[in-house]
VOPAGU-2260 file (C-alpha; in pm, 1 decimal, decimal comma):
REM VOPAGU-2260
SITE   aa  ch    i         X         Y         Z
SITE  UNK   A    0    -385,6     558,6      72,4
SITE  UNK   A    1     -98,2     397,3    -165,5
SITE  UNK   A    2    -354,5     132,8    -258,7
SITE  UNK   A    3    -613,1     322,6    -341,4
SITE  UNK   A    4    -383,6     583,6    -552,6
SITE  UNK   A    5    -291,0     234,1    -728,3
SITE  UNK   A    6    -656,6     121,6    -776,9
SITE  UNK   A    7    -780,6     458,4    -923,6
SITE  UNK   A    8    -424,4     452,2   -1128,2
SITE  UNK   A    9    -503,2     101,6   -1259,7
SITE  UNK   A   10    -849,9     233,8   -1331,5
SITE  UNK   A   11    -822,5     512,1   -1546,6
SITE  UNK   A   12    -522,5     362,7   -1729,9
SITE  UNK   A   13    -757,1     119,5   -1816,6
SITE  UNK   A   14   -1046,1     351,3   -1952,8
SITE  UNK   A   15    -777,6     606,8   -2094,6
SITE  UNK   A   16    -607,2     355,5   -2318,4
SITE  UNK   A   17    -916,8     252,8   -2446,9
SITE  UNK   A   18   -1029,7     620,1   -2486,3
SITE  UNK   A   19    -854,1     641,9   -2815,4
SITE  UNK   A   20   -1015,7     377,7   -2973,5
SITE  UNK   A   21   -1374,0     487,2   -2871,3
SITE  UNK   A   22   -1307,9     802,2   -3066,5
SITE  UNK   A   23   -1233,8     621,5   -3379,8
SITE  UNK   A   24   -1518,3     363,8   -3326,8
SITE  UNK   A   25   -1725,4     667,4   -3325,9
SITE  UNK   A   26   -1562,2     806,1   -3672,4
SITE  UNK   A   27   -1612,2     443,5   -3787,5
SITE  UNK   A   28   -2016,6     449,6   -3663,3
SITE  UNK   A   29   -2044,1     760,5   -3856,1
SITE  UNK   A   30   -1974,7    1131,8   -3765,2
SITE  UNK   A   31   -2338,9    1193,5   -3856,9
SITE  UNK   A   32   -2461,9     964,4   -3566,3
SITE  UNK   A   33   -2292,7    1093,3   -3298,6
SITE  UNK   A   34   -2605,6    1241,8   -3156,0
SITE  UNK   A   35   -2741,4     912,2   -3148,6
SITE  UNK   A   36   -2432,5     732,5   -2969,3
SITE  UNK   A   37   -2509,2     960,5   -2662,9
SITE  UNK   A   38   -2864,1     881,4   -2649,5
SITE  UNK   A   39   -2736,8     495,6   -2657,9
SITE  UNK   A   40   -2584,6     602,6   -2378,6
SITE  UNK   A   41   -2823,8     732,0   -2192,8
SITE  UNK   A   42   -2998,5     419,7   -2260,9
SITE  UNK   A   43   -2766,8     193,1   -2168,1
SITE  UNK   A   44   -2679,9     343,1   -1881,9
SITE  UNK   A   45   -3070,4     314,9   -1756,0
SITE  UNK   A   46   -3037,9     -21,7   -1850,9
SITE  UNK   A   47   -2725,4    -126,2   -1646,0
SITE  UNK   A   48   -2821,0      94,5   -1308,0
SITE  UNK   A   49   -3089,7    -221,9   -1193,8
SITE  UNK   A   50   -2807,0    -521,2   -1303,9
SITE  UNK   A   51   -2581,9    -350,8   -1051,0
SITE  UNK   A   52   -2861,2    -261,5    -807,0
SITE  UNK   A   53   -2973,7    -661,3    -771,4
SITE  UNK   A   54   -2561,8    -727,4    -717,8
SITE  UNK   A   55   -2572,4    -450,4    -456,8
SITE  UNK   A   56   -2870,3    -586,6    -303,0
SITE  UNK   A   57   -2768,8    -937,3    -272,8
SITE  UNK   A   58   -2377,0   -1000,7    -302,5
SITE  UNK   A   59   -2096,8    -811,5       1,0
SITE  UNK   A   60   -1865,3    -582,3     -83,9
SITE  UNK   A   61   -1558,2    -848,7    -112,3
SITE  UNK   A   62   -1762,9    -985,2    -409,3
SITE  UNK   A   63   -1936,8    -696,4    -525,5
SITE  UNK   A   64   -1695,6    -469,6    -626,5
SITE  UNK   A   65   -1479,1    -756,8    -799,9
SITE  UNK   A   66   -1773,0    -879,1   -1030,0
SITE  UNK   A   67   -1806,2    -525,7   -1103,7
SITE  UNK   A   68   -1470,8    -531,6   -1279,8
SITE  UNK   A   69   -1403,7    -859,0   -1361,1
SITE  UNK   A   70   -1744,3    -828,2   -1577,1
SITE  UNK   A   71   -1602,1    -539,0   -1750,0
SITE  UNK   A   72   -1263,2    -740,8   -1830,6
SITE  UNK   A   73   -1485,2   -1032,6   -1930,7
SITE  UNK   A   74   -1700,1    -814,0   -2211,1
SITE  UNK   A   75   -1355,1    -629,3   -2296,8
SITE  UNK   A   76   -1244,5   -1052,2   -2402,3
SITE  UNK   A   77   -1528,1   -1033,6   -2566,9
SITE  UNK   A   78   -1476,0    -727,3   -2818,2
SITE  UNK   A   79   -1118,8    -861,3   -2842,1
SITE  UNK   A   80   -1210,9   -1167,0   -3023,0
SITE  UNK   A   81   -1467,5    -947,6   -3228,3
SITE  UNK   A   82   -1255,2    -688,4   -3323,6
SITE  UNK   A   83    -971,8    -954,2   -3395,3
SITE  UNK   A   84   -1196,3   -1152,8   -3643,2
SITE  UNK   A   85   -1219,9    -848,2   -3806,8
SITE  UNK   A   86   -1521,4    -715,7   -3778,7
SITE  UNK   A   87   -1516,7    -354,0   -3754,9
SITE  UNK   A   88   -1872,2    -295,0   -3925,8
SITE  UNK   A   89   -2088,2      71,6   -3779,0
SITE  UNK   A   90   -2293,8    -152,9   -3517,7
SITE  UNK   A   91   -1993,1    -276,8   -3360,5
SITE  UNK   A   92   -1809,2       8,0   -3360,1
SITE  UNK   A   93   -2144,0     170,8   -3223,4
SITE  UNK   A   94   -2155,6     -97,4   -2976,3
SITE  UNK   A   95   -1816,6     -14,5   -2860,4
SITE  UNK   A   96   -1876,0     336,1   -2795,8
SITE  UNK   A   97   -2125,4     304,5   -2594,3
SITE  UNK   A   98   -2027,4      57,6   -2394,2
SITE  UNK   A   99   -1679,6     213,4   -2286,4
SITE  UNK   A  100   -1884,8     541,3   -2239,8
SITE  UNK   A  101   -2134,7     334,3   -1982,2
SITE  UNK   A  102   -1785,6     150,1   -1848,8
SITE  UNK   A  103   -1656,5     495,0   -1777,3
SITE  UNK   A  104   -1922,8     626,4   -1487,5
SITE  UNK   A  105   -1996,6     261,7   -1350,9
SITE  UNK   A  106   -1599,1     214,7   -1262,3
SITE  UNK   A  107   -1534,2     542,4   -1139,6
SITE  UNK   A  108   -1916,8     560,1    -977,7
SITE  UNK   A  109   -1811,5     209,6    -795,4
SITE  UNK   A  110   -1446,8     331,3    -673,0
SITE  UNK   A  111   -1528,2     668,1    -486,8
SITE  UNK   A  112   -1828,2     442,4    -322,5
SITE  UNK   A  113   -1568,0     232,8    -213,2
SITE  UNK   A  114   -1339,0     530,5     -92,2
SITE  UNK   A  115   -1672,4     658,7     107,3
SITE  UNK   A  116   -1763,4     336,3     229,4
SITE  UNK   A  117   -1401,4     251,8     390,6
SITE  UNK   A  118   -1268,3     582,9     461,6
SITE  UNK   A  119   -1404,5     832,3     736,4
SITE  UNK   A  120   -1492,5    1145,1     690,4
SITE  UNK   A  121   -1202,9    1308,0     869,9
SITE  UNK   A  122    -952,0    1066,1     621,2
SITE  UNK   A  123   -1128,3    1192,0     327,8
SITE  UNK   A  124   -1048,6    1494,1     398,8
SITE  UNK   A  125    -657,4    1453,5     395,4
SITE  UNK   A  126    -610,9    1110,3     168,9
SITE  UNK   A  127    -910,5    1228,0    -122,1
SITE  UNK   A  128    -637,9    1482,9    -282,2
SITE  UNK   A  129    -392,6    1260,0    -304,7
SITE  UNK   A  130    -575,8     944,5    -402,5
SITE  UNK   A  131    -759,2    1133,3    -679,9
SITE  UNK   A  132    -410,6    1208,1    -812,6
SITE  UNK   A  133    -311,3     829,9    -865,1
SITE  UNK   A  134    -611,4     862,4   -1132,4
SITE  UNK   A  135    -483,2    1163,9   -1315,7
SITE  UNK   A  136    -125,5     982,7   -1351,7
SITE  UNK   A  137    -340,5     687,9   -1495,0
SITE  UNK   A  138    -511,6     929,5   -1719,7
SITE  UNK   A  139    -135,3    1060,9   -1859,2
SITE  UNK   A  140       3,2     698,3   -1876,9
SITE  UNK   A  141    -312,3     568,8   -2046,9
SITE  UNK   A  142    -298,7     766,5   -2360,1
SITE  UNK   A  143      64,8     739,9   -2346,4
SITE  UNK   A  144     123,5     367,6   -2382,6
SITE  UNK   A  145    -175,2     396,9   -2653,5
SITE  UNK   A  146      82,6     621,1   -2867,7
SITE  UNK   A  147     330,4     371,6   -2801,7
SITE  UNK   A  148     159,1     -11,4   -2818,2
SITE  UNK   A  149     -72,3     104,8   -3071,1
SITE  UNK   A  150     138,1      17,0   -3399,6
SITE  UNK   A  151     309,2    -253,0   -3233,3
SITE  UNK   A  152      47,9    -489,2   -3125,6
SITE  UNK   A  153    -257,8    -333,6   -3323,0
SITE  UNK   A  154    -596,1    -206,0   -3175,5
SITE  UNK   A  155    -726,3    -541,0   -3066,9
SITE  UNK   A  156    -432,6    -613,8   -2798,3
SITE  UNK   A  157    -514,6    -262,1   -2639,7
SITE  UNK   A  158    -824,3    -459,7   -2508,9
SITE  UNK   A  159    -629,9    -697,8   -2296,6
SITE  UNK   A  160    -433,4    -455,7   -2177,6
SITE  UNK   A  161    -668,2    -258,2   -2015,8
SITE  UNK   A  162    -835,9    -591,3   -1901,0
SITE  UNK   A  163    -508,4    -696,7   -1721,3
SITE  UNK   A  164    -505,6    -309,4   -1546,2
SITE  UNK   A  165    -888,3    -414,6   -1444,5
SITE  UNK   A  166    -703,4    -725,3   -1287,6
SITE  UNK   A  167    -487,4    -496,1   -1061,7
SITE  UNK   A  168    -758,3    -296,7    -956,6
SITE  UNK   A  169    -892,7    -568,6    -855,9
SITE  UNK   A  170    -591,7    -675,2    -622,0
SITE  UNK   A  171    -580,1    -370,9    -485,0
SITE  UNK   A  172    -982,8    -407,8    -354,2
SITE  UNK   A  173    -860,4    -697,8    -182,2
SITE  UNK   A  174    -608,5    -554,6     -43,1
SITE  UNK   A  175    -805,4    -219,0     109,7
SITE  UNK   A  176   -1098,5    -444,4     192,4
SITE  UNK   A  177    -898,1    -661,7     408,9
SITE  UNK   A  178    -744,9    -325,2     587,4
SITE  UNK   A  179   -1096,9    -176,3     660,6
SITE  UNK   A  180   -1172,8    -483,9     863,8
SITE  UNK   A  181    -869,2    -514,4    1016,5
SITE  UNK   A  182    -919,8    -173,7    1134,7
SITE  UNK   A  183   -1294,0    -144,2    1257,5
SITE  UNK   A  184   -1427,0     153,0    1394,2
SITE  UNK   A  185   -1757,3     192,5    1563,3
SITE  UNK   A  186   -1900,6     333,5    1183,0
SITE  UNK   A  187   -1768,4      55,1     996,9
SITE  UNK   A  188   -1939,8    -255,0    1205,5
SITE  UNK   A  189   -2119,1    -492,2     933,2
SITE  UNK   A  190   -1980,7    -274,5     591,9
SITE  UNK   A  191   -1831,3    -603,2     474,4
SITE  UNK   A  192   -2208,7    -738,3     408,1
SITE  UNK   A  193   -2479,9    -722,9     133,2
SITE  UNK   A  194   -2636,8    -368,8     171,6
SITE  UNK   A  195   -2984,1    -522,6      94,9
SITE  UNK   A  196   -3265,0    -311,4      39,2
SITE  UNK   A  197   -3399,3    -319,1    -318,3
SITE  UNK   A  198   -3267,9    -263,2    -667,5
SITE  UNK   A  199   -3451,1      76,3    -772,7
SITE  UNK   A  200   -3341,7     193,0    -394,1
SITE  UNK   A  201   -3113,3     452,6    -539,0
SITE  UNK   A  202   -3367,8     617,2    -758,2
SITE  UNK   A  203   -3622,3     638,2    -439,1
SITE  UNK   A  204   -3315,5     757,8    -189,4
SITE  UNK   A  205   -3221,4    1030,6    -402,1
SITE  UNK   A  206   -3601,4    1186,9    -443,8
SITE  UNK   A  207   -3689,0    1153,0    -110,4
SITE  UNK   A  208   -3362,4    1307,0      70,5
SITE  UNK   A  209   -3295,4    1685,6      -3,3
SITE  UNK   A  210   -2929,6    1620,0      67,5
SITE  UNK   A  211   -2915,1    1341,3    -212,7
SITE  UNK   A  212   -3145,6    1548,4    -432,1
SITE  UNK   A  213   -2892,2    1849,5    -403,4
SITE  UNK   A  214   -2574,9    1680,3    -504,6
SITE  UNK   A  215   -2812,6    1527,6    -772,0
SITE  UNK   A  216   -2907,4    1904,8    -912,9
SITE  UNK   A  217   -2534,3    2004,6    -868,9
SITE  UNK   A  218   -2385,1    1711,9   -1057,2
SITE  UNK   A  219   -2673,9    1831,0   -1318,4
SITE  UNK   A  220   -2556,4    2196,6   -1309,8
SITE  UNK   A  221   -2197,2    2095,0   -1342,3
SITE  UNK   A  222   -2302,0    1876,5   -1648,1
SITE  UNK   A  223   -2469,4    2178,4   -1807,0
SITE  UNK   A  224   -2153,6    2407,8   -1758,8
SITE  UNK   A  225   -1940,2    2134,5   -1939,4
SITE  UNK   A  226   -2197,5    2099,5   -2283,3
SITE  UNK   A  227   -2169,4    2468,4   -2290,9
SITE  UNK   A  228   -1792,3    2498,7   -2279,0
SITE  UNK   A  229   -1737,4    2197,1   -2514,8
SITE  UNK   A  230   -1955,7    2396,6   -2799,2
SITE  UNK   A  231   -1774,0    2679,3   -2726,0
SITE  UNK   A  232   -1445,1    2527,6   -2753,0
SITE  UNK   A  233   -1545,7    2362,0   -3086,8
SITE  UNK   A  234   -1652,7    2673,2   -3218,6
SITE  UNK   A  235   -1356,1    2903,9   -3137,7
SITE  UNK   A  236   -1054,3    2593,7   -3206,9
SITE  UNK   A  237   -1238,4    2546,5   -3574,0
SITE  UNK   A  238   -1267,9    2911,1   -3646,1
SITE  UNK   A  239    -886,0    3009,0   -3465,2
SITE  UNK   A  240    -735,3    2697,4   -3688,6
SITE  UNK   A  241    -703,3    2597,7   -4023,2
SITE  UNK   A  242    -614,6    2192,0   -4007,0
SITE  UNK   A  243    -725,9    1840,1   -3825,5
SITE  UNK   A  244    -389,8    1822,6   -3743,9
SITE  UNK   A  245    -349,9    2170,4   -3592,5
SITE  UNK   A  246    -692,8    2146,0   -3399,3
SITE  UNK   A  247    -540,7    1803,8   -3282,5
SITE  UNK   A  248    -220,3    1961,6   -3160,6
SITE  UNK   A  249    -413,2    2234,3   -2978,2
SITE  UNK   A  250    -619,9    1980,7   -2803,7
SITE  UNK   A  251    -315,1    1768,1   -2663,0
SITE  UNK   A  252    -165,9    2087,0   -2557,5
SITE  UNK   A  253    -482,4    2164,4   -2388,7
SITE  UNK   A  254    -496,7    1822,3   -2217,0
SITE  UNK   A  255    -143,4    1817,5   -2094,6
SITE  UNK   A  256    -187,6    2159,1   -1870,7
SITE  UNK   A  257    -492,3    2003,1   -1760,0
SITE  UNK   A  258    -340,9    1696,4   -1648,1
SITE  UNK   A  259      -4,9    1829,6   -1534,5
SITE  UNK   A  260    -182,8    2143,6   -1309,6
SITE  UNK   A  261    -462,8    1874,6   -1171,3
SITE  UNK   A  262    -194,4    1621,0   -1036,8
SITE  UNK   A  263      23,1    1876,4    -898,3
SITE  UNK   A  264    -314,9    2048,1    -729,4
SITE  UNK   A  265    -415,0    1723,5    -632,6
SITE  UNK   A  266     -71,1    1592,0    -439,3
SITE  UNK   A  267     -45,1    1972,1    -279,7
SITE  UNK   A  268    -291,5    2189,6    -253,1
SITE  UNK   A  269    -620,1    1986,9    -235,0
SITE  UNK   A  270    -655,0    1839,0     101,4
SITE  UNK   A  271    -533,2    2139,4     268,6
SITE  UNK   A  272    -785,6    2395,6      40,0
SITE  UNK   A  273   -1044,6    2092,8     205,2
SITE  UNK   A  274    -901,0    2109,7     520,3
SITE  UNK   A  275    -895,8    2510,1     575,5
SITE  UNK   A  276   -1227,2    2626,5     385,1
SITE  UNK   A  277   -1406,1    2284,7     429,8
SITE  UNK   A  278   -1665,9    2117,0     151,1
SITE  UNK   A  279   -1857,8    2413,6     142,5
SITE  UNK   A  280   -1565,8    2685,7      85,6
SITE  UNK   A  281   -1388,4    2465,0    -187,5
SITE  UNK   A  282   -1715,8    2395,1    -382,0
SITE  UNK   A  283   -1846,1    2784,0    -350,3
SITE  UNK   A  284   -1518,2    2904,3    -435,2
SITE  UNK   A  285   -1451,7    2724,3    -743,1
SITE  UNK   A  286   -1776,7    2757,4    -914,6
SITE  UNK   A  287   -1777,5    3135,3    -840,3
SITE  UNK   A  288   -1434,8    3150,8    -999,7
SITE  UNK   A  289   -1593,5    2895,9   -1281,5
SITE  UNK   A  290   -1877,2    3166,6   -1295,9
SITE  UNK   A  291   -1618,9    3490,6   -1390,0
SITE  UNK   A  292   -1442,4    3273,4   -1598,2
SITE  UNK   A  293   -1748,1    3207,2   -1856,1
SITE  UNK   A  294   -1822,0    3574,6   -1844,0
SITE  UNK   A  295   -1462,2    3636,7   -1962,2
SITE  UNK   A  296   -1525,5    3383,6   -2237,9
SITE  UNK   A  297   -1832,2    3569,6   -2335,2
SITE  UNK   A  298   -1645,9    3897,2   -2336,2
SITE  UNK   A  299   -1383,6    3802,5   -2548,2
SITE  UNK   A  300   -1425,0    3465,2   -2700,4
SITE  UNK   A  301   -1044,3    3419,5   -2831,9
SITE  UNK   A  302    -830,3    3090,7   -2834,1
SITE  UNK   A  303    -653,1    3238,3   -2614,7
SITE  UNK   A  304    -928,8    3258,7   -2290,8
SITE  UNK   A  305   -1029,4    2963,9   -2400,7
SITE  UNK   A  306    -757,1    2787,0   -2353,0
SITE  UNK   A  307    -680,4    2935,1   -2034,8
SITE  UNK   A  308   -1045,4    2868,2   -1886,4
SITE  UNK   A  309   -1087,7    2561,5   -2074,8
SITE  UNK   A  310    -754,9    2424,1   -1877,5
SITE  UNK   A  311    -838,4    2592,6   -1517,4
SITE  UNK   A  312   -1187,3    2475,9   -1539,2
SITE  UNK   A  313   -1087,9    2107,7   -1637,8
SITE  UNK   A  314    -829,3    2122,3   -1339,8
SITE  UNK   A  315   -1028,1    2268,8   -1104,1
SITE  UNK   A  316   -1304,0    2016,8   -1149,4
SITE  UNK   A  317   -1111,7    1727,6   -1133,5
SITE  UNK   A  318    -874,9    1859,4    -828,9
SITE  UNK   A  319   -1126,6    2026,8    -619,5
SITE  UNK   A  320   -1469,5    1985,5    -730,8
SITE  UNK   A  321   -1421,2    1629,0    -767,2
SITE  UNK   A  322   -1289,2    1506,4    -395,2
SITE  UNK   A  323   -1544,2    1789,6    -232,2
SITE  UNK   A  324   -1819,2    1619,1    -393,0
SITE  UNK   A  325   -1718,4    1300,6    -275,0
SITE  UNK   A  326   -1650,8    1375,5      92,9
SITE  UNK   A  327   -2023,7    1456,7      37,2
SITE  UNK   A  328   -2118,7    1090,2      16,9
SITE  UNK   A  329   -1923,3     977,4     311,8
SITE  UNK   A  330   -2186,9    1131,9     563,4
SITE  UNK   A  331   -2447,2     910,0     430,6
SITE  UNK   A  332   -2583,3     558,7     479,1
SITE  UNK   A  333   -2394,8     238,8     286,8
SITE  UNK   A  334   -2718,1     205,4      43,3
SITE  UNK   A  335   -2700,9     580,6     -59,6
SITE  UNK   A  336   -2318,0     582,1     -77,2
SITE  UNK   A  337   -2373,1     268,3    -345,3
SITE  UNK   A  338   -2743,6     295,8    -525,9
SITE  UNK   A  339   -2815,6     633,6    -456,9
SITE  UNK   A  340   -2456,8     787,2    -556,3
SITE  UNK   A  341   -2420,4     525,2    -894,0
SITE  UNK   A  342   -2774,0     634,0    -963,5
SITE  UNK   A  343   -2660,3     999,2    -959,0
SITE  UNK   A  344   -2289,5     921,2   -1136,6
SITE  UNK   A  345   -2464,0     717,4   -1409,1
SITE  UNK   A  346   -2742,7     809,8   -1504,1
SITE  UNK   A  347   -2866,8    1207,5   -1384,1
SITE  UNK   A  348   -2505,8    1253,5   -1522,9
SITE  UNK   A  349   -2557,1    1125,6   -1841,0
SITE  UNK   A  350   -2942,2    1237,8   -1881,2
SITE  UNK   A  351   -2782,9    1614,4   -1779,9
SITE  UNK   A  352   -2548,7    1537,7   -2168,5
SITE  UNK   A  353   -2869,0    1484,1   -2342,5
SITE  UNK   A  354   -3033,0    1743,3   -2209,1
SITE  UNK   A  355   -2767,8    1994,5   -2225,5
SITE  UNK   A  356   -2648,9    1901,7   -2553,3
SITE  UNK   A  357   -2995,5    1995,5   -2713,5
SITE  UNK   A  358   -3022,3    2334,6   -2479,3
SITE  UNK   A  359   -2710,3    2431,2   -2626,3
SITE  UNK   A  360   -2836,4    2324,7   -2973,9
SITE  UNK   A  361   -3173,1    2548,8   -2915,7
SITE  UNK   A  362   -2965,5    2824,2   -2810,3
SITE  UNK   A  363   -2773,9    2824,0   -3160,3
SITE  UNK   A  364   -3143,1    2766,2   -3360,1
SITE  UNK   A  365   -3224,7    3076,2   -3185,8
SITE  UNK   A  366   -2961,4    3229,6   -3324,6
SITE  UNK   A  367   -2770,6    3362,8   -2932,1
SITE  UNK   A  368   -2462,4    3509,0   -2940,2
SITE  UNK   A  369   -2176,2    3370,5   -2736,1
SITE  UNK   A  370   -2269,6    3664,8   -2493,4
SITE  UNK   A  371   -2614,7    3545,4   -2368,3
SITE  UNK   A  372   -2468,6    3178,4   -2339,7
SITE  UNK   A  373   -2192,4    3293,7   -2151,7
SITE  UNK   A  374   -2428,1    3474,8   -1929,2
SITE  UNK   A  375   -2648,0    3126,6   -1896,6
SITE  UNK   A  376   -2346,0    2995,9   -1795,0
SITE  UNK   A  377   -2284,5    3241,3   -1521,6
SITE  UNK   A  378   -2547,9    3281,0   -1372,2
SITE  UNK   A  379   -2550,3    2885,0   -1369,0
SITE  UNK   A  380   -2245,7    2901,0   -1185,5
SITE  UNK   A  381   -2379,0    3135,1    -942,8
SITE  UNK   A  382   -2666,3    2883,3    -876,8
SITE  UNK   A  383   -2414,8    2597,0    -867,2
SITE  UNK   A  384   -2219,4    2812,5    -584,3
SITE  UNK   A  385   -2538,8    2894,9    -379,6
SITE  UNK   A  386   -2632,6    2489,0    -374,4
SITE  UNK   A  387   -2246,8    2399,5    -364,4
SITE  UNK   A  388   -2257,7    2603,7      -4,0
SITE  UNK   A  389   -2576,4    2474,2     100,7
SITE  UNK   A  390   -2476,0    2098,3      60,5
SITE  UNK   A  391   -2126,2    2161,5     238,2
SITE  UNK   A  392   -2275,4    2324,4     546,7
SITE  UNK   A  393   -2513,9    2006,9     565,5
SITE  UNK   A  394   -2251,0    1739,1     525,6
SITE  UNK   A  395   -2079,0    1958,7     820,5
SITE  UNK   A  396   -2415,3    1928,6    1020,1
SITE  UNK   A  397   -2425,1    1551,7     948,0
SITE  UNK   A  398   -2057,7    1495,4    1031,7
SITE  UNK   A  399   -2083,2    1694,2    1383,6
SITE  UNK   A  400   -2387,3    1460,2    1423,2
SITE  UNK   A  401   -2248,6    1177,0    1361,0
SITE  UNK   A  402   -1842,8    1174,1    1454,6
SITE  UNK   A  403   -1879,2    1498,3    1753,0
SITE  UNK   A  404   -1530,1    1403,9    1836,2
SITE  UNK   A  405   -1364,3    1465,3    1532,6
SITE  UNK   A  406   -1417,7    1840,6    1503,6
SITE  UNK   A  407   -1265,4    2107,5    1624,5
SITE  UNK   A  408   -1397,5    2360,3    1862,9
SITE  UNK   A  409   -1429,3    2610,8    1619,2
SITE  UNK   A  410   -1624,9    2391,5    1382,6
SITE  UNK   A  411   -1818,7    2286,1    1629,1
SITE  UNK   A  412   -1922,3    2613,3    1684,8
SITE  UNK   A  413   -2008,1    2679,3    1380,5
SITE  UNK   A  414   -2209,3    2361,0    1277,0
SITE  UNK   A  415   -2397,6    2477,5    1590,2
């Protein structure tokens, strides 16, 4: 469990140091283009999901998961010696963007495949909470030493920073991958070898299985409830403030509650919400609660209950909704737990952006009041809660199928 709270540290460190600099590569690409950077990354994502299929197919864990991030340090070298020639011109900047963006869901995609692959579905359970915390610390401590190296060693340097963090998460794969086979359990015989199969595997796994198709529509739903709240929140923090720098103050305040009420959810409450209302409890509950909270929104749109909603939600999902939806993977086979669930992380989660972000966009053309979005937005909820349920009671089904032994009576029962 330590080593994988240091691996996800090391890993969002990485991506959160650099997450500064994307967001002025995307001033320097041109505010007007924005649209377009998220399409490039929609793109690019499509583009990278068969590269890491053919490494899945052919190359064992022990090597797969370190070319995974060793690749990433290796392009990060790359931009270093761009950006330090001094060459800052809109396609590089452009380039940047997307490519951290892509970076973003292929290292977090590739780490909770990992967790799945090596960890039962019992450990999950307890160790998900407080693994998942190790990456909000990394997410507070990434921006942080931005503030502080930034002025000091310039923009370029950040690069090799993050590359070096890369490095550690790499150490820590060795480490964890020589404990699951020093540890074997019946499940885990052969995990250390290629998964085979073929590169567009995950695309085909994820049509054909209602399970995988579920978690696909939820991460979809999810994806639409986050556009909407995003316009929202840019709409009410331009019209509640009258700066850049105020809007910029009330979005680091915003961040900080997030981050300081999803770490302390994540070290104490998670695994034992998991634990007592299961996969299907925590994921019904919290989009139900997600659900009442847009209708409040709607009601009375203020700074206020946004802020409050904006910082639950944000906590909740990264807490809760985030470690339920992995223990969903760990039921599955090794080739859905890598192609099927990076096909789903990548790129259903970044075509639901698109998507969203012009539904949102048609909604405003069409002149709707915050009212009838926030009322979309419920009643998405709802339907996220309904299929949150439905995939928790299955992963409970599979579980009892696979691992009898590990229930309890009373779970038993009810998987029965």
């Amino acid at each position: 469990m330590l080593w994988s709270f240091l691996y996800f540290f090391a890993l969002l460190s990485s991506y959160y140091l650099l997450r500064p600099v994307r967001e002025e590569m995307g001033i320097r690409s041109g505010v007007e283009n924005l649209q377009w950077l998220f399409t490039g990354t929609f793109v690019a994502t499509a583009i990278a999901l068969p590269i890491f299929g053919a490494m899945v197919v052919r190359w064992p864990r022990r090597r797969l998961l370190p070319a995974v991030y060793w690749g990433f340090a290796g392009q990060l070298a790359a931009f270093f010696f761009v950006m330090e020639a001094g060459l800052y011109a809109p396609a590089v900047a452009a380039a940047f963007f997307i490519w951290l963006s892509v970076f973003n869901v292929f290292v977090v995609s590739v780490f909770w495949s990992f967790m799945a692959d090596i960890f039962s579905n019992e450990q999950a359970r307890r160790l998900y909470g407080p693994i998942a915390a190790g990456g909000t610390i990394g997410a507070i401590t990434g921006p942080a030493l931005t503030a502080i190296l930034v002025n000091r060693v310039g923009v370029a340097n950040l690069l090799l920073i993050a590359a070096v963090l890369l490095g550690l998460a790499v150490f820590c794969i060795g480490r964890l991958d020589r404990w699951a086979v020093s540890h074997p359990k019946p499940q885990r015989e052969g995990e250390e070898k290629a998964v085979g199969g073929t590169i567009w595997a995950g695309v085909r796994l994820t049509i054909s299985s209602r399970y995988l198709a579920g978690i696909a529509a939820f991460v979809l739903l999810l994806t639409v409830l986050a556009t909407v709240i995003y316009f929202e929140q840019a709409r009410v923090v331009e019209a509640s403030s009258e700066s850049s720098a105020q809007r910029t103050q009330i979005f680091a305040q915003i961040d900080l509650a997030v981050n300081a009420l999803t770490v302390v959810t994540q070290l104490f409450v998670t695994n034992r919400l998991i634990g007592t209302f299961g996969v299907a409890g925590v994921l019904t509950g919290v989009m139900l609660l997600n659900g009442a909270g847009y209708l409040a929104l709607g009601i009375a749109p203020s700074l206020t209950t946004l802020a409050v909603f904006q910082v639950f939600r944000r906590a909740m999902e990264y807490s809760l909704l985030r470690p339920a939806r992995e223990v969903l993977f760990t039921v599955t086979s090794r080739e859905e737990k890598y192609k099927a669930k990076n096909f789903i992380d990548t790129v259903v989660f970044r075509g639901g952006d698109v998507v969203s972000a012009w539904l949102v966009a048609a909604f405003q053309a069409v002149g709707a009041g915050v009212l009838y979005t926030a009322f979309f937005a419920a009643t998405t909820a709802l339907a996220a809660a309904v299929l949150g349920w439905s995939l928790g009671r299955r992963q409970e089904t599979l579980r009892a199928q696979e691992h009898p032994v590990e229930l309890a009576p009373a779970e038993r029962k009810l998987t029965a």
